[in-house]
C-alpha positions as CSV (number, residue, x, y, z in Angstrom):
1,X,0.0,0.0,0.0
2,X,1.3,3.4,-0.6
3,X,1.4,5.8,1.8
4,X,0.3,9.8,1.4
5,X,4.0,10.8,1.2
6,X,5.2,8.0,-1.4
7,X,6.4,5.7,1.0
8,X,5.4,2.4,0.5
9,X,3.4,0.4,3.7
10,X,3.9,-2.9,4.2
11,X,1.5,-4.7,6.9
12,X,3.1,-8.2,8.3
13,X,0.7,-11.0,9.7
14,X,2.4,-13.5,11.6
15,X,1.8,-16.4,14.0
16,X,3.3,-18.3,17.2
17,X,2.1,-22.0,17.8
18,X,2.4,-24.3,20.7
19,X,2.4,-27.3,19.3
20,X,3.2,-29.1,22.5
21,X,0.4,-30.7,24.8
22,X,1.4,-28.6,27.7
23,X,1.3,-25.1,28.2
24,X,4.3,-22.7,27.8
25,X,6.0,-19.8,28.8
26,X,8.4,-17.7,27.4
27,X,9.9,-14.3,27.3
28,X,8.9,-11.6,23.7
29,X,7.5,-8.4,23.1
30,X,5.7,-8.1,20.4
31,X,4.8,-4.9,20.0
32,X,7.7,-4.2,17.1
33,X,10.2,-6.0,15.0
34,X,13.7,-5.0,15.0
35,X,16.7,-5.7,11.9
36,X,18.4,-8.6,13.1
37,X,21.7,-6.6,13.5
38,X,20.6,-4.5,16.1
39,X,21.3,-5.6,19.1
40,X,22.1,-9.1,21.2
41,X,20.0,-9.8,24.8
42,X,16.8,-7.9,23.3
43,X,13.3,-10.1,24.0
44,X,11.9,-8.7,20.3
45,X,11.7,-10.4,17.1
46,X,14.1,-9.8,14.5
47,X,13.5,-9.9,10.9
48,X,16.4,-10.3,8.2
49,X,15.9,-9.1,4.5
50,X,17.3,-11.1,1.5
51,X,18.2,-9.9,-2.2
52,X,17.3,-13.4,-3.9
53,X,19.6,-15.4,-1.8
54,X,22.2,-13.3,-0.2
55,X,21.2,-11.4,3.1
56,X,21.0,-7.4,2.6
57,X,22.4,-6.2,6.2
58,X,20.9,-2.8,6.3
59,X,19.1,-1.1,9.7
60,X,17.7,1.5,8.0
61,X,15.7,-0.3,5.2
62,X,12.5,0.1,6.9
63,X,11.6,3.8,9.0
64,X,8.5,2.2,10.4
65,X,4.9,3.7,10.7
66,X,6.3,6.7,12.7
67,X,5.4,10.6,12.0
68,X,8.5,12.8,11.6
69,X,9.2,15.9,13.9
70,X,10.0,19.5,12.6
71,X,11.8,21.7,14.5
72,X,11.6,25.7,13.2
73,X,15.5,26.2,14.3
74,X,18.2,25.1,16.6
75,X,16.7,26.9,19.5
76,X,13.6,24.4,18.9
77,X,15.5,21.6,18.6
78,X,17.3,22.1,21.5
79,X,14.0,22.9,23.8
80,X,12.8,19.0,22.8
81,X,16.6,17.6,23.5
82,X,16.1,18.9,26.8
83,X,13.1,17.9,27.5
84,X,13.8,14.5,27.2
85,X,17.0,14.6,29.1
86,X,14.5,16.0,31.6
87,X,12.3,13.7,31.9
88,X,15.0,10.8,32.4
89,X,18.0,12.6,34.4
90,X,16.5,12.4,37.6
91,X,15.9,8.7,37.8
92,X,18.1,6.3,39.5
93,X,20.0,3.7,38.6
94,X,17.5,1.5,41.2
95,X,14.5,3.6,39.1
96,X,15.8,2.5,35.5
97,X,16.5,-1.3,36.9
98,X,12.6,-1.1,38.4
99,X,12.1,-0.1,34.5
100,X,13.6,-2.7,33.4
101,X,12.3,-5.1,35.7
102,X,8.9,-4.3,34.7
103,X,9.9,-4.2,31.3
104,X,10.7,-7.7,31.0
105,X,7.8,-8.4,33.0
106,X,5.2,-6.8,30.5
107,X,6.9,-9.0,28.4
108,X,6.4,-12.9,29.3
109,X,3.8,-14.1,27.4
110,X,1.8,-17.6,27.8
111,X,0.2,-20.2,25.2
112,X,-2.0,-22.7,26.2
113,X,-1.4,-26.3,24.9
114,X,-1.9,-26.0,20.5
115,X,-2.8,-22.3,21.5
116,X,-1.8,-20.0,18.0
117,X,-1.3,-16.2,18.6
118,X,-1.7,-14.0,15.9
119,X,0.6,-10.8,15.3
120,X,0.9,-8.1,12.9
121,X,3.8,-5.4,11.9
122,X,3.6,-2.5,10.0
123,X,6.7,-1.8,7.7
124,X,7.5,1.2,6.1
125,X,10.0,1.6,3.0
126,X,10.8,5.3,1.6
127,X,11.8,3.7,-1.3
128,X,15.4,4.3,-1.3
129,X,17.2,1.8,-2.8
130,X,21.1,2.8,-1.8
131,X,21.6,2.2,1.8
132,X,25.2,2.6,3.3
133,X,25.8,0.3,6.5
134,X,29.7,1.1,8.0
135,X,31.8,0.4,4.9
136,X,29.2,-1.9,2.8
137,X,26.9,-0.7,0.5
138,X,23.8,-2.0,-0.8
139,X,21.6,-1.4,-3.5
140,X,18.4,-2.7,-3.5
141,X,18.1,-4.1,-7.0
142,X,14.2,-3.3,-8.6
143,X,14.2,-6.3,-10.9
144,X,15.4,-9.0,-8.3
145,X,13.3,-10.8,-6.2
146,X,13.2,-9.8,-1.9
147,X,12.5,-12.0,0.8
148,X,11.6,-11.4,4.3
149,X,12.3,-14.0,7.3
150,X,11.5,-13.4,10.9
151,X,13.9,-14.7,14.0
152,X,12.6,-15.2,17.6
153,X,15.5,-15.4,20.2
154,X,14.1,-17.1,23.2
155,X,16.2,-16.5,26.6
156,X,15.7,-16.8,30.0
157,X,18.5,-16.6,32.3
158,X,20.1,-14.5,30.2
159,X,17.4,-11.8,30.7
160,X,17.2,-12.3,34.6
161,X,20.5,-11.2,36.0
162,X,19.6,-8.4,36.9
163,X,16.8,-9.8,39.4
164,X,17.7,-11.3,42.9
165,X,17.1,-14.3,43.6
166,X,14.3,-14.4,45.6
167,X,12.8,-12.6,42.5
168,X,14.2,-15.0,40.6
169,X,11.7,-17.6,42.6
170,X,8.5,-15.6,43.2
171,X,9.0,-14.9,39.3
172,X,9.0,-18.6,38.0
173,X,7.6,-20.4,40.7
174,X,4.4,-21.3,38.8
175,X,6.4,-21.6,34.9
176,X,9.1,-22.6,33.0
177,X,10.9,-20.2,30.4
178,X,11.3,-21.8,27.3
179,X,14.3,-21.3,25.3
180,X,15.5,-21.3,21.6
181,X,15.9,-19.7,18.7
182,X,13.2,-20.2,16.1
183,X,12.9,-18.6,12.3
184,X,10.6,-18.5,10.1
185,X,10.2,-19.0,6.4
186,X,11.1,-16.9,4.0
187,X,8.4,-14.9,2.5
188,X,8.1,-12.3,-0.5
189,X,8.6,-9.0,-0.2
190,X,7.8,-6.6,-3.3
191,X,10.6,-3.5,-3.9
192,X,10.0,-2.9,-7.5
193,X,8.2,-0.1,-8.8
């Protein structure tokens, strides 16, 4: 779908299964999708992007469904910078671990036994097709064919070092954290004209 300023929209339905009898636990959020090369230790889904076969390793292919700020000069500019150092200079560090805390507790999720949750993403491309990541370029290629794959990085202890044990226990007392990393199939993506 094409958006109102030329960009083009695409809207990603996906779905997590338990196939297993027994019901599961496990750590995701899945309120956005993030490039696969951004970061290690994050509970979100990652998606990877491929030019027919070969892996296109670029952060900035998609800008997301996200409205873009104007600022009128400098003086502007620098009003919203400090407002948002404003908001987060006074916390903490036991604040931001409390966030983080909660954070990852917003963030377990639960299926039932052959339970299916249904997702969806909303992609954005700006139609750019040069896109410069450290010294590699890449050039996304109108007439070849684009894939999309999804990656879900399932961790557990990993995620809770930073609680104590005892919250360790009151956490999973009644569940187990399942574990793994799980991808998807690849499926078409359309970047021609």
């Amino acid at each position: 779908m094409e958006t109102n300023d030329g960009r083009r929209q695409f809207t990603l339905q996906y779905h997590i299964t338990n196939l297993s009898d027994q019901s599961i636990s496990f750590v995701l959020n899945t309120n956005t999708l993030i490039p696969i090369g951004s970061g290690s230790l994050r509970p979100i889904p990652y998606y990877k992007v491929y030019e027919n076969e070969k892996a296109i390793d670029v952060s900035t292919l998609f800008t997301g469904d996200k409205t873009t700020r104007h600022f009128i000069n400098e003086a502007d500019l620098k009003r919203y910078q400090d407002s948002i150092i404003f908001v987060t200079k006074d916390l903490t560090p036991e604040q931001v671990l409390q966030e983080k805390k909660e954070r990852f507790l917003n963030s377990i999720q639960k299926l039932d036994p052959k339970e299916i949750k249904t997702l969806e993403a909303i992609f954005v491309w700006d139609k750019k097709r040069y896109h410069r990541n450290d010294d590699i370029e890449y050039y996304i290629e109108e007439k070849e064919k684009h894939y999309l794959e999804l990656h879900i990085n399932l961790m557990a202890e990993e995620l809770l070092m930073e609680f104590t044990e005892q919250e360790k226990y009151e956490l999973l007392k009644d569940k187990k954290l399942i574990k793994g990393w799980y991808t998807s199939n690849k499926v078409l993506i359309d970047f021609s004209e």
